[in-house]
C-alpha positions in Angstrom: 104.1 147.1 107.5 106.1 144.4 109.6 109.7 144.9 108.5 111.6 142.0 107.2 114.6 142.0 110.0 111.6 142.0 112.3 109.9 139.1 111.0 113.8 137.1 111.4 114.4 137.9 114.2 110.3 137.0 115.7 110.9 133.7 114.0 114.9 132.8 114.9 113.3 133.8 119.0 111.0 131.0 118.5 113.8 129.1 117.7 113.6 128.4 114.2 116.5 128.9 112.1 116.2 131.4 109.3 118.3 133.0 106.7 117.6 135.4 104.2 116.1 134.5 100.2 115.1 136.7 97.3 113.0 139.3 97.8 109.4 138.4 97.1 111.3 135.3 96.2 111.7 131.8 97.4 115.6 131.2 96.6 118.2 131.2 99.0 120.6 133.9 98.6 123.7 132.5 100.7 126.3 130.5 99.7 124.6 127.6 101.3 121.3 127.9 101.2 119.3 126.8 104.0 122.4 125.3 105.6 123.3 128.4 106.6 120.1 129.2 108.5 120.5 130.1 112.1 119.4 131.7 115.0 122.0 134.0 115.7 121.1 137.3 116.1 123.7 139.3 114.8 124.7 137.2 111.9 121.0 138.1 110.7 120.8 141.5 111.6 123.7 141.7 109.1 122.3 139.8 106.4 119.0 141.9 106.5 120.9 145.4 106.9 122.8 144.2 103.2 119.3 143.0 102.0 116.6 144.4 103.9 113.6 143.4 101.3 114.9 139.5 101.3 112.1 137.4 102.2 112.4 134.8 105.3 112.9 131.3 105.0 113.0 128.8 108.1 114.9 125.6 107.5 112.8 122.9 108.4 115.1 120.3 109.6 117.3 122.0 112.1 114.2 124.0 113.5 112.5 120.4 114.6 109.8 120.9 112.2 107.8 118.9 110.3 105.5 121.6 108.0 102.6 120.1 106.3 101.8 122.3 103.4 98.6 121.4 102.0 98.2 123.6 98.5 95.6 121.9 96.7 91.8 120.9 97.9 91.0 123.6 100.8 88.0 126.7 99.9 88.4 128.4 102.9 89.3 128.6 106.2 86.0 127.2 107.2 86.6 124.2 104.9 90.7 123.8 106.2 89.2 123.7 109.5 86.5 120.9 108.8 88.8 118.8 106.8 91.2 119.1 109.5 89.0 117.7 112.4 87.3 115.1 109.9 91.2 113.6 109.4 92.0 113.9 113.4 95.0 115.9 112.9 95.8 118.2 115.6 95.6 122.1 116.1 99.0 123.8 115.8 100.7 126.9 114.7 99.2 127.3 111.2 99.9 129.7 108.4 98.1 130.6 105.0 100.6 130.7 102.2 100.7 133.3 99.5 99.4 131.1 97.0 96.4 132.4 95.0 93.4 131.6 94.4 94.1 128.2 96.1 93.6 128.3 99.8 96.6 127.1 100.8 97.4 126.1 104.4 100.8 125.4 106.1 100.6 122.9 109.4 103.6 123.3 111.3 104.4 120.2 113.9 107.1 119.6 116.2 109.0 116.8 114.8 111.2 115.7 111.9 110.3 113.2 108.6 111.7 112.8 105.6 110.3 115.4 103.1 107.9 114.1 100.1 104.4 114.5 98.8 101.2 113.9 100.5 97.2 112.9 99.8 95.2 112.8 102.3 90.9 113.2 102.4 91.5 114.9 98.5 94.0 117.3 100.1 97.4 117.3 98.7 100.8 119.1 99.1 104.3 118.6 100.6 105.9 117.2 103.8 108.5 119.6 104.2 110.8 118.2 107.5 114.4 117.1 107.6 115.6 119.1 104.2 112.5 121.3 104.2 112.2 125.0 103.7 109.4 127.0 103.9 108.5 130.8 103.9 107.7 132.8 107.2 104.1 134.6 108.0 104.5 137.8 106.7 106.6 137.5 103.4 105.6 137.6 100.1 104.5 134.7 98.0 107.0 135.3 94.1 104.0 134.8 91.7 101.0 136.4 93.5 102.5 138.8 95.5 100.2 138.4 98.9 101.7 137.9 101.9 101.6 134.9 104.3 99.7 135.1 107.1 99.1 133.5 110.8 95.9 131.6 110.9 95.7 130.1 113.8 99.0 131.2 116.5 98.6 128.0 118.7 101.2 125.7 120.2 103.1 123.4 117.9 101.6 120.3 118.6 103.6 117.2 117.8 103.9 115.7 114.1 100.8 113.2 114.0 101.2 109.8 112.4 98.6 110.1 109.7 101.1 112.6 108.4 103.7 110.0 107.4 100.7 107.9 106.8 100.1 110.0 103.8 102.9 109.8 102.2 103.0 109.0 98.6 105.4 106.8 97.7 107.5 105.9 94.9 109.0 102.3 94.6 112.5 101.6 93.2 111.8 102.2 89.9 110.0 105.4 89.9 106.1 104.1 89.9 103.6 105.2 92.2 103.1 103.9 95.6 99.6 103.8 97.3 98.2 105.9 100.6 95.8 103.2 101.9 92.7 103.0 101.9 91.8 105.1 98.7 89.7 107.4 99.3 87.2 109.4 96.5 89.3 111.8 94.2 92.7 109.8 95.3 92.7 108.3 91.9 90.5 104.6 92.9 90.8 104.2 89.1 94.6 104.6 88.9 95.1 102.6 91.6 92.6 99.6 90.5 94.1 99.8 87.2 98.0 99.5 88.2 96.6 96.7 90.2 94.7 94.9 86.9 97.9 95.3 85.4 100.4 93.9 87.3 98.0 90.6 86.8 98.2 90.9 83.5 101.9 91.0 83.1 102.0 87.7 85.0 99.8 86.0 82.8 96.3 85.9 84.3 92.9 86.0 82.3 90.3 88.4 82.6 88.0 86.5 85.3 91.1 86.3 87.6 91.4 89.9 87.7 87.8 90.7 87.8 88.1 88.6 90.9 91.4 89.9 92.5 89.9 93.4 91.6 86.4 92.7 93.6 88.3 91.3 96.3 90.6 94.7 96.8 86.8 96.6 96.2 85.4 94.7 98.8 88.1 95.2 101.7 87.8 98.2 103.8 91.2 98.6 104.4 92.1 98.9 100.5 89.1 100.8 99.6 87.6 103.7 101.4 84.9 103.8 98.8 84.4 100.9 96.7 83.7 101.3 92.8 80.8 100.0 91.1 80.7 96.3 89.9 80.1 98.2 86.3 83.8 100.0 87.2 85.4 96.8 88.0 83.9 95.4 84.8 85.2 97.6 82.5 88.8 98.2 84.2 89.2 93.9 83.9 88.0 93.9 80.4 90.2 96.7 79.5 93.4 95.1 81.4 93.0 91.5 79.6 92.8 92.7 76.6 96.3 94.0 76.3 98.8 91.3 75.6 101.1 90.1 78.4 104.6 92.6 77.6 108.3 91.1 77.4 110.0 90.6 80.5 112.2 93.5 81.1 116.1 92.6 81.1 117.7 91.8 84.2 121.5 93.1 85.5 123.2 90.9 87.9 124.6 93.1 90.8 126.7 91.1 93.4 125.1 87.8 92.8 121.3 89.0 93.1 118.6 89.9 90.5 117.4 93.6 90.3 115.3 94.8 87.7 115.9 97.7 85.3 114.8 99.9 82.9 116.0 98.7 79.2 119.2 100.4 78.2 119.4 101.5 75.0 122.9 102.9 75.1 126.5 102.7 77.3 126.2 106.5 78.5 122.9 105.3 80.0 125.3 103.3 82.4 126.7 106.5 83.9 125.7 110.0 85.5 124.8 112.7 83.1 125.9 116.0 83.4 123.0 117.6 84.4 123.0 115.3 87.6 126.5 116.2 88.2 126.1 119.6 88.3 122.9 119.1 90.5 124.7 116.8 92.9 123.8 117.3 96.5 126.8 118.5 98.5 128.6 116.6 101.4 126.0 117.1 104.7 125.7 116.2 108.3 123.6 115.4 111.3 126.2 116.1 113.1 128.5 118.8 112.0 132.1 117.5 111.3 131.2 114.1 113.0 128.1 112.6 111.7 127.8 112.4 108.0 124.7 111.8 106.4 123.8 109.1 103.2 126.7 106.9 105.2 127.9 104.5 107.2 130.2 106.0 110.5 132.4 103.5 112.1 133.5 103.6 115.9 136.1 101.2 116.7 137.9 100.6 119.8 139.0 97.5 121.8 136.7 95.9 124.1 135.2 98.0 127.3 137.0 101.5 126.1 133.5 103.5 125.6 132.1 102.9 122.3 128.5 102.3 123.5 129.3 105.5 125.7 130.1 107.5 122.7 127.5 106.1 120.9 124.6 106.6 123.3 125.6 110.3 123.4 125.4 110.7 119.6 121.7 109.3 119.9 121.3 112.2 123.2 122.8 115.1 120.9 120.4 113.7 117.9 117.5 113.2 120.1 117.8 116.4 122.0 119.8 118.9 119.8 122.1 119.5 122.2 125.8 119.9 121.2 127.5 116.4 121.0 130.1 116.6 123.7 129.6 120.4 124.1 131.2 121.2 120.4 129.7 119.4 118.0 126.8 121.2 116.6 123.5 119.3 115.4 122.4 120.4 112.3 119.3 118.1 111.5 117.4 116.1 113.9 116.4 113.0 112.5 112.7 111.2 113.0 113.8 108.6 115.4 116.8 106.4 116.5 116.8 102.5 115.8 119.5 100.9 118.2 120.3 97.1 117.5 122.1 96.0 120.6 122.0 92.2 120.6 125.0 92.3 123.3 122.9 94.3 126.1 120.2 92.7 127.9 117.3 95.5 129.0 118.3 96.1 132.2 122.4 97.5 131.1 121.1 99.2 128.3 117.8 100.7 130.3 120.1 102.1 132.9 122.2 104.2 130.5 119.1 105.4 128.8 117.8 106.8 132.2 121.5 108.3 133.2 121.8 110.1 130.1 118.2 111.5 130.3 116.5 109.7 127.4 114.1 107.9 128.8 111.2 110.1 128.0 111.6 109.7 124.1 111.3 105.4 124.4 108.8 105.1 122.5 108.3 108.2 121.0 111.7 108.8 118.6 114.0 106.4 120.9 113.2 102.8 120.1 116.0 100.3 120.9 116.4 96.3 121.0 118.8 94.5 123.2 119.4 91.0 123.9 116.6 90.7 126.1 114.0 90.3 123.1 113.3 87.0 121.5 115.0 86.1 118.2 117.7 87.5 115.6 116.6 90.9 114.0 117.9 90.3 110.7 118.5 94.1 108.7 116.7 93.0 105.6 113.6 92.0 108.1 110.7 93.4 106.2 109.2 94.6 109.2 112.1 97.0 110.2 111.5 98.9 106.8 108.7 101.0 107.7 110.7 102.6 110.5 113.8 103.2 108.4 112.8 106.4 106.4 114.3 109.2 108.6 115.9 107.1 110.9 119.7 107.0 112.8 120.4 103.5 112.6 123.0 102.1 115.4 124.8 98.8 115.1 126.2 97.6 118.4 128.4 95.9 117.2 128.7 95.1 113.7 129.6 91.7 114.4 126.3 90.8 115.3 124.8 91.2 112.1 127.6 89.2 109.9 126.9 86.4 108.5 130.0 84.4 108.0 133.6 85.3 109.0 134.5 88.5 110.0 137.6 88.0 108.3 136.4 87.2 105.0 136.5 89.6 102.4 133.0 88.1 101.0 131.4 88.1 103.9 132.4 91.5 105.0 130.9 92.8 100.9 127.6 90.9 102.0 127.3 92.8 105.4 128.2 95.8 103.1 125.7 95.2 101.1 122.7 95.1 103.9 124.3 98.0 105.8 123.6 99.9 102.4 120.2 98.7 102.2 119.2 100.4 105.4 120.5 103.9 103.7 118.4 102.7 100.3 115.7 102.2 102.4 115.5 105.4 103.9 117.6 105.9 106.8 119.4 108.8 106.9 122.8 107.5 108.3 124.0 104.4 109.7 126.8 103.9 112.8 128.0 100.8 113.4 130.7 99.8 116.6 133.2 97.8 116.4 136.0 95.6 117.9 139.7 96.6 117.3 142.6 94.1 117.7 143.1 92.9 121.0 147.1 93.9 121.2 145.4 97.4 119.1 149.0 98.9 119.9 150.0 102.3 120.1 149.6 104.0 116.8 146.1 104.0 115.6 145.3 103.6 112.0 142.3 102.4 109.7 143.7 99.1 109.6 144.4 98.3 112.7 141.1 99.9 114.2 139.1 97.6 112.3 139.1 94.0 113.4 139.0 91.6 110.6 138.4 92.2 106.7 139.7 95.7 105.7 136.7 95.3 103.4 135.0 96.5 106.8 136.6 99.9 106.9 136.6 100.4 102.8 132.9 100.9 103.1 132.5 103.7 106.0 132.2 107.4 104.8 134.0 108.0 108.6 135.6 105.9 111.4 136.0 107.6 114.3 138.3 105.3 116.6 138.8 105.6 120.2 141.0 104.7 123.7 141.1 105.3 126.8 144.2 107.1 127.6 144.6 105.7 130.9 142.8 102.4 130.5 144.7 101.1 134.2 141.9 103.7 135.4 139.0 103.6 132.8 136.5 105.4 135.1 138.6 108.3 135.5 140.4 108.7 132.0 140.1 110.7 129.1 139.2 108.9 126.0 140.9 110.0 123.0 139.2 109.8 119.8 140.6 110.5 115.8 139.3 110.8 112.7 140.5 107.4 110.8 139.4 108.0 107.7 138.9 112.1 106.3 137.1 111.4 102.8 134.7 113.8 102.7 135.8 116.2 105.6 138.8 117.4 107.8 138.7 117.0 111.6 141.2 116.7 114.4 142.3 114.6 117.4 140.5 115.4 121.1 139.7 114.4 124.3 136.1 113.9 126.0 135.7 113.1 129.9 132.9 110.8 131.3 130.8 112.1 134.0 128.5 109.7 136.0 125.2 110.7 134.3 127.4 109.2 130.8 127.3 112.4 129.0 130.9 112.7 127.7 132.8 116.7 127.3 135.1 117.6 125.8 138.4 118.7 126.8 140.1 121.7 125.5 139.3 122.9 121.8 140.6 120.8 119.0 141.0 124.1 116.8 144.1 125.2 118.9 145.2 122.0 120.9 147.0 119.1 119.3 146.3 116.0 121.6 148.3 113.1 120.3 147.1 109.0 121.9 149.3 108.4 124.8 151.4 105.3 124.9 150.3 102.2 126.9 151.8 101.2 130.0 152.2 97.9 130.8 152.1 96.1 127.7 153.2 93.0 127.4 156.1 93.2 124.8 159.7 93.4 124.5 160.8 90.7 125.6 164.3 89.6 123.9 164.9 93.0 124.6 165.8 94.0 121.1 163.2 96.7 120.4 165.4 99.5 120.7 167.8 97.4 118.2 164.6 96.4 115.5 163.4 100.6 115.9 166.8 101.7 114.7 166.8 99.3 111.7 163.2 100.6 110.4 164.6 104.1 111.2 167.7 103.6 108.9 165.5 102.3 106.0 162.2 103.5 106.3 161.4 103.0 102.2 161.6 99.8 102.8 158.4 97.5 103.0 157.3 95.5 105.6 158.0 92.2 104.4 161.8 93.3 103.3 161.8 94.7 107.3 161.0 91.7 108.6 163.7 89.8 106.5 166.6 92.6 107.5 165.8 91.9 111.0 165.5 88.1 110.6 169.4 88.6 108.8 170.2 90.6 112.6 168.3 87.3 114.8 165.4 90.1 115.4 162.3 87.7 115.2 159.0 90.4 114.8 156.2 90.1 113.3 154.8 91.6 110.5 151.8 93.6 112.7 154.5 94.9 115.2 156.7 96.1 112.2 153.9 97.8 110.4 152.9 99.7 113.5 156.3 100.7 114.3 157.0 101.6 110.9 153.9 103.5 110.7 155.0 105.6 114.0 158.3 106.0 112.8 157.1 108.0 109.4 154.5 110.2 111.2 157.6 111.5 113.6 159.5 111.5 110.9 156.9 113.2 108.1 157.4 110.4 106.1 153.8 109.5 104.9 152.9 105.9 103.4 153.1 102.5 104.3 154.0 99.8 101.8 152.8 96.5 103.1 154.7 94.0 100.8 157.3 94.2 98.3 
């Protein structure tokens, strides 16, 4: 019998990422769970020589995998096979679960979705992709004790779109979405019924909804297999006769109307323990760059790289190739939306072919530059269906404002439709933006961000970025620093630019301290009282700007505000002085 290190290791040289569960289990024994799946192989010889009866589990998402485990409505192999070819779906690496009697079937496809349940042709299951885990052939199902094994050992083909097709869906509050056209045993009464009653919540009769009901029979697209005109009968009587319910209360949140579920008491209001304690921890795409479930920031004045650094997160996301050569990708999303109304197609084309992208236009690479007609809005309906999944770029942010950049209100409203794009499925969002013209020479949050400091409130991360040597921007370094550390620690480091635009990076962070060089050249200085207007900060350094700016006013030193806050906020960080009070 196959040994369990031997089935690992079979697996990790395919290159799917394993790590060790319960034996004849299916729970993760690590401290991480499946985040700590990997293919290297002495790390798991050494897990399965401390537990050599642990069962194999390959993590889905950073294996490229989209697994579609169908565990109800199979017989037999016979019958997988049949309903496979009737639905077009591909052949692939397949693999019979444990699972008894139920002939249970695992698909495995190259490619990544978000996980869920599907229904397709009276077949149902999981999509288990991007946070996915399944068991490998060969280990042991917990309840019926039989082993999986290979059915068919073929090529992984890629993840076919009647996969995602048969998704079921819930909407915002919970209810069932629909896989359409219902088919025979997908529930045509449940489905004609929540359509009857959403009729008769709004008021109409009986005849209106025996009409809207043959109407939804009668299309092809709705209904694989229409019902009876008895059927539709008796679900229209049955809807009307139900009185029309109360309107269900309505909480205002930031000026629009979203319906809720009544509440009954305050607690409702806020996080129970149990979902505390069940919280999902902080994760990545990128590990210790790209968070996931939030909005990344990169910030830099204009024509110092940030479409450069950008494109190469979409190459390291795309490919799972270390980003710069030190990042490491930890989930591979579906696809990558780029917005970059400031590119026309020819630019933007160009890069995509340097950097080796172009063969996944199309395919998970889908971009938009100014070259196509018309504003993309982010709440445009049609861009929904591609969000679930999705890496969504912003270049720049500016683009999609409506309003003033500098306006705190109109920065929450942006906020607000950046959020939506995470709500509506996508698993991250980065957005460029501009920094300050005269950006300076110490880089902070504040002074990264152009406009509101709304802007930067609402990023998880801001990574901002110069060019070292920006008198010769083809040659320099660019220097890039974590601006804001909520959720995770990082350091200052360099990347070079080659011609193809793939970006490296210089030195290892872990052991080098790389600080942003000064500017040469900048315009500045000019009384010639800098040196006089340092000291002064120097000798009272608890002071806040605006009391600065009045003790050098009281010594004919004329500076502004900006120009003491930077200089104040250098002075502390040689000094180890930490905080910066803005006014008095």
């Amino acid at each position: 019998m196959t040994a369990f290190l031997d089935i690992a290791l079979t697996h990790a040289r395919r290159g799917w990422h394993v790590h060790p569960l319960k034996a004849a289990g299916k729970i993760p024994v690590t401290q991480h769970g499946k985040n700590d799946a990997t293919l290297d192989e002495a790390v798991i010889r050494d897990w399965w020589a401390r537990m050599p009866n642990s069962n194999v589990g390959i993590s889905c998402g950073p294996s490229g995998l989209c697994v579609l485990d169908a565990d109800h409505g199979l017989a037999s192999y016979e019958d997988f096979k049949a309903w496979r070819d009737r639905n077009g779906l591909p052949v692939t690496y397949s693999v019979r679960s444990g699972r008894r009697p139920e002939f249970g079937v695992q698909s495995y496809y190259a490619g990544s979705l978000k996980d869920g349940k599907f229904e397709l042709d009276g077949v149902t299951g999981e999509i288990k992709s991007l946070g996915g885990l399944v068991l490998a052939a060969g280990c042991i199902h917990p309840d019926s004790k039989e082993r999986y094994y290979v059915l068919e050992d073929a090529p992984l083909a890629p993840v076919p779109a009647i996969v995602e097709q048969s998704r079921l869906r819930t909407d915002a509050t919970g209810k069932r979405e629909w896989s359409l056209p219902v088919h025979d045993g997908q529930g045509r009464d449940a489905f004609l019924i929540s359509q009857a009653g959403r009729l008769r919540n709004a008021g109409a009769s009986e005849t209106i909804i025996r009409a809207h009901l043959e109407e939804l029979n009668q299309d092809p697209e709705v209904m694989a297999d229409p019902k009876t005109d008895a059927d539709l009968d008796r679900i229209a009587r049955s809807a009307a006769r139900y009185d029309v319910p109360a309107p269900e209360p309505v909480v205002v949140f930031g000026g629009k109307e979203k319906e809720e579920q009544k509440i009954t008491d305050w607690r409702e209001l806020f996080h129970t323990k149990d979902e505390a304690l069940n919280a999902p921890p902080v994760s990545f795409l990128i590990n210790g760059f790209l968070q996931r479930e939030g909005v990344t920031g990169i910030a830099a004045p204009v024509r110092e790289r940030k479409s450069l650094i950008a494109i190469n997160i979409v190459h390291a996301l795309l490919t799972g190739e270390k980003l710069f050569d030190h990042f490491e990708v930890v989930t591979k999303p579906s696809r990558v939306l780029y917005l970059c109304p400031e590119v026309s197609l020819g630019p933007f084309t160009d890069r995509v072919k340097k950097i080796g992208l172009i063969d996944h236009v199309g395919e998970r690479l889908f971009y938009r530059t100014l070259s196509k007609d018309g504003h993309l809005k982010l709440d445009d309906p049609l861009l929904a269906p591609a969000l679930p999944g999705s890496v969504v770029f912003l270049d720049t942010a500016v683009r999609f404002m409506e309003g003033d950049e500098s306006s705190s209100q109109d920065a929450r409203v942006f906020a607000d439709s950046t959020f939506a794009l995470l709500q509506g499925g996508a698993e991250s969002v980065v957005m460029l933006h501009h920094s300050p013209k005269e950006a300076g020479d110490v880089m902070t949050l504040e002074n990264a961000m152009r406009g509101s400091g709304d802007l930067g409130a609402f990023l998880a991360c801001c990574w901002g970025t110069r060019l070292q040597d920006p008198q010769h921007p083809y040659e320099s370094r660019s220097y890039l620093e974590n601006l804001k550390m909520r959720d995770f620690e990082s350091q200052p480091f360099e990347v070079t630019c080659s011609p193809d635009c793939r970006m490296h990076i210089a030195g290892d962070p872990s052991t080098e301290i790389v600080k942003l060089q000064t500017r040469r050249g900048n315009k500045g200085n000019k009384d010639g009282k800098d040196a006089a207007a340092e000291a002064v900060i120097k000798a009272k350094v608890h002071l806040p700007v605006r009391k600065l700016k009045d003790e050098l006013a009281a010594l004919e030193i004329e500076r502004g505000t900006t120009w003491i806050a930077k200089t104040l906020a250098r002075v502390k960080a040689e000094m180890g002085v930490s905080g910066v009070q803005v006014s008095g």
